[in-house]
C-alpha positions, 0 to 999 in steps of 0.5 A: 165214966170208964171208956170202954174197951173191947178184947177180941179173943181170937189170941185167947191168953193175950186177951186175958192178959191185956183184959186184966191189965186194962181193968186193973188201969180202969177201963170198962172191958168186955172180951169178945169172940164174934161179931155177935158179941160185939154187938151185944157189948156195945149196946146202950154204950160204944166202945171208946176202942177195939184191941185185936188179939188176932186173926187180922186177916179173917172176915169178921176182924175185916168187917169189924176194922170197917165199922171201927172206922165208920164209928171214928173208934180206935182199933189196936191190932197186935200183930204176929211177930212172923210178919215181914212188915208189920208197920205195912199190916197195920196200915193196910188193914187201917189200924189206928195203931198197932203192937208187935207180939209178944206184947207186955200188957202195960204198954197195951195201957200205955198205947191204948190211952194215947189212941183214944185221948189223939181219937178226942182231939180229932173229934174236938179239933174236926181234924179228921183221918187215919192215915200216917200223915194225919197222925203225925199232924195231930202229934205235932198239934199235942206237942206245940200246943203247950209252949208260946212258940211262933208256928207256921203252917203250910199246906195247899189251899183247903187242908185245913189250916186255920182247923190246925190254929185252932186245935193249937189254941184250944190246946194251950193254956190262952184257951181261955182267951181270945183266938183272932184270925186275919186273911192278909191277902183279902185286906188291901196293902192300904188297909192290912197295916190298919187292921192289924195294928190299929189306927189313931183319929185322924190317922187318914182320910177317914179315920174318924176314932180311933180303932184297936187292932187285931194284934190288940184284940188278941192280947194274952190270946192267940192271932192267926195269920192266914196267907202271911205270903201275902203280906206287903215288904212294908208291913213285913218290917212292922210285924218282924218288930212285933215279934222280936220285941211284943211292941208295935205302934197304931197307925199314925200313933207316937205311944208303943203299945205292948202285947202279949200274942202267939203268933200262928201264920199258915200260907199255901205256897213255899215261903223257902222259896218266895224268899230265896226270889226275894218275895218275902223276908228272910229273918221274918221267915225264920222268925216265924218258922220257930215251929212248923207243921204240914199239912199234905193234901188230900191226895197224900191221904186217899185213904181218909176220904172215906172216912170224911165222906161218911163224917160230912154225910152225916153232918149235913144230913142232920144240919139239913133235917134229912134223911140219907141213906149214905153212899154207894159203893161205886160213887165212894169209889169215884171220889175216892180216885178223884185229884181233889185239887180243893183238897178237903173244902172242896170234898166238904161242899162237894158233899154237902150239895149232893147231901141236899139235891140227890134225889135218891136220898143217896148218893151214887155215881150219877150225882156226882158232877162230872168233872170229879168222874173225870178226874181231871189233873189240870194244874191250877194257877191262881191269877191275880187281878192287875188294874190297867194302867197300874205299872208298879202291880202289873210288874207285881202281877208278873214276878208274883206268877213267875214265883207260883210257877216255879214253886209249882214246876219244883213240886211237879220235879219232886213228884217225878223224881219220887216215881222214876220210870225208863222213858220209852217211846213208841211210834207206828211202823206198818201197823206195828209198834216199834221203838224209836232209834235209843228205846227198847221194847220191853216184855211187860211181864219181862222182869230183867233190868232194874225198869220194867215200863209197860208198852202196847204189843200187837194183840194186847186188849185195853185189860192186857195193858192194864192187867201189865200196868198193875203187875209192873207196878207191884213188881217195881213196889216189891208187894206194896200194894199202897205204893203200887197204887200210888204209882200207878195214880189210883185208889188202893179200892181200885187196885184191890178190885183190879187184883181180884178181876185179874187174879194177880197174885 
């Protein structure tokens, strides 16, 4: 059956062109001049994407964007060659894609198609998201999928790696085999080298039979190795041979067993670093970072989460037999500007519990639990369990924490280098603000010098402050609105609400 796309009108001749174009490559079209119609050419088959000819930035395109996304359907925006950013349009107005005018037909086909097979992956992969970030991930997964190549991918707990592994797999030519996943770091040292190569009868104590790996299992298919960080030097050594030569020996076994696996390894810290501090091994590290994908956390992508939000609701709702309403607008506003230090997973339970204990059969803002209304920034470091008496881990325990800590102050270096600000600093003087000894006070609106940093004056409310935080923030962004509230660590919902309380322009 031919997906169906529909043509707003709103550029009457682009439309005609791109429309005939279309039907010509076999899509099912219908053009479109008001919601109205939108609604009547959807009924009893929902589009597979929305091209947008013009008039972005009118309230119809806006309320049609807004259900485009809740329905997860691809949006094209061909956007006026006059603008200063188009790429900053497309984003803001949160196209899936968009083309600069004047636009030739077939590559409106060409693009097209390419949205809606990237729309089927996401929702055969549960790799949710419109952001730039997102986008790039699943064009990364397309590209991989097909070759053997070793992959590792990085990102911070509950991102979504072993979605990504999968997708990988799924996409490749072993879908048919076998996709086997191992958690190094929930198997002991002891016991890892056993899971994953297998063990002969009377290996050890109680090895009773003998028992097939997982890199056996997983023979012609694909094996996933999640927390590879984790992994004893030993074993290391073991899985370095498996990778060079495809052969490896069962614990205790004289035979070579050889396997024909990809490898796909994830870990949520910086292997760079664990081996520049001699935690894990170099050529190990190169070999398994033939290919790499990233995954950003979800506070990189704030502009998903609405989307998530609604996906998850609905999930549940039907898992649960229940009937929902969805969610108020404050209460998304809430998790939208919440840190999210669980990234996705934790977005995913968070839902899911107030899905079955919200009493109104919506979720608003009292339901959510008042840690997230707080947005608390505290860093989270992961302590491992040391056994009294135990010397060798207790020496483990504390080079592997001086290792997170570092990987962890190198991030927070980054985030601040990325946001540089003029450090001033204020102190009380007879009731009256005044600058320590090397710092000025600065006008917050005083737009000379390249810093413009925000400071309380005499007479300012809680709203003047703000109101000056947001004007210096655009000031410093040029306009980005998206940057702006970046800087200013807040949702871009927020800050279009706060330019429309204020009246920043």
């Amino acid at each position: 059956m031919a997906d169906r796309v529909l043509i707003t009108t709103d550029d009457l001749e682009q439309a005609v062109r791109v429309n005939a174009a279309l039907e010509q490559a076999g899509y099912d079209t219908a053009t479109v001049s008001s919601l109205d119609d939108v609604r009547s050419a959807v009924r009893g088959k929902e589009p597979a994407a929305i091209i947008l000819t013009g008039g972005l930035h009118e309230s119809t395109a806006q309320r049609l964007l807004a259900a485009a996304r809740e329905h997860a359907v691809s949006t094209l925006g061909l956007v006026e060659s006059t603008d200063d950013d188009p790429s900053q349009i497309g984003r803001e107005l949160g196209l899936t894609g968009w083309l600069v005018k004047p636009v030739d037909p077939s590559e409106v086909v060409l693009t097209l198609r390419r949205l809606i097979d990237r729309r089927r992956l996401q929702l055969r992969t549960g790799i949710l998201g419109e952001s730039a970030p997102i986008q790039e991930v699943l064009v990364k997964i397309e590209q991989i999928a097909p070759v053997s190549s070793t992959v590792l991918v990085q990102g911070e707990s509950g991102t979504g790696k072993e979605l990504v592994a999968r997708a990988i797999h799924d996409l490749s030519p072993r879908r048919g085999k076998a996709f086997i996943a191992v958690n190094c770091a929930a198997i002991t040292e002891t016991l890892l080298e056993s899971e994953l190569f297998g063990h002969e009868k009377g290996a050890f104590t109680g090895a009773a039979e003998r028992r097939l790996g997982r890199f056996e299992l997983a023979n012609s298919g694909t094996i996933f190795l999640d927390e590879v960080s984790e992994m004893a030097p030993a074993t290391q050594v073991k899985l370095l041979r498996v990778l060079e030569d495809k052969t490896f020996f069962r614990v205790g076994g004289t035979q070579a067993i050889q396997v024909d696996v990809r490898v796909i390894a994830a870990t949520n810290k910086s292997l760079k670093e664990a081996v520049d501090l001699g935690a894990f091994r170099d050529d190990l590290f190169y070999r398994l970072n033939v290919l790499s994908i990233y995954l950003p956390p979800l506070r990189e992508r704030r502009s998903d989460i609405p989307l998530l939000v609604r996906t998850f609701i609905a999930e549940f709702s039907a898992a649960h037999n229940r009937t929902f309403k969805g969610i108020t607008t404050e209460a998304l506003q809430i998790l939208d500007d919440a840190d999210w230090p669980g990234n996705v997973r934790q977005l995913r339970n968070l839902i899911e519990s107030m899905v079955v204990l919200a009493p109104a059969g919506e979720i608003r803002a009292q339901d959510i639990p008042q840690e997230i209304r707080e947005r608390s920034r505290i860093l989270p470091v992961r302590v491992p369990r040391v056994e009294s008496g135990a010397g060798s881990q207790e020496l483990e325990f504390i080079f592997r924490t001086l290792v997170e800590l570092k990987m962890q102050i190198e991030a927070l270096r980054r985030r601040i280098e990325e946001r540089p600000s003029e450090r001033v600093e204020v102190i009380e003087v007879g009731g009256h603000a005044s600058p320590t000894p090397g710092s000025r006070l600065l006008d917050p609106l005083d737009s000379t010098g390249p810093e413009k940093p925000v400071v309380y004056q005499p007479g300012m409310s809680m709203a003047d402050v703000e109101k000056a935080a947001i004007d210096a923030a655009l000031r410093e962004t040029h306009g980005n609105r998206r940057k702006a509230a970046e800087n200013l660590g807040i949702g871009e919902r927020t800050l279009y609400r706060k330019l429309k309380e204020y009246a920043i322009d």
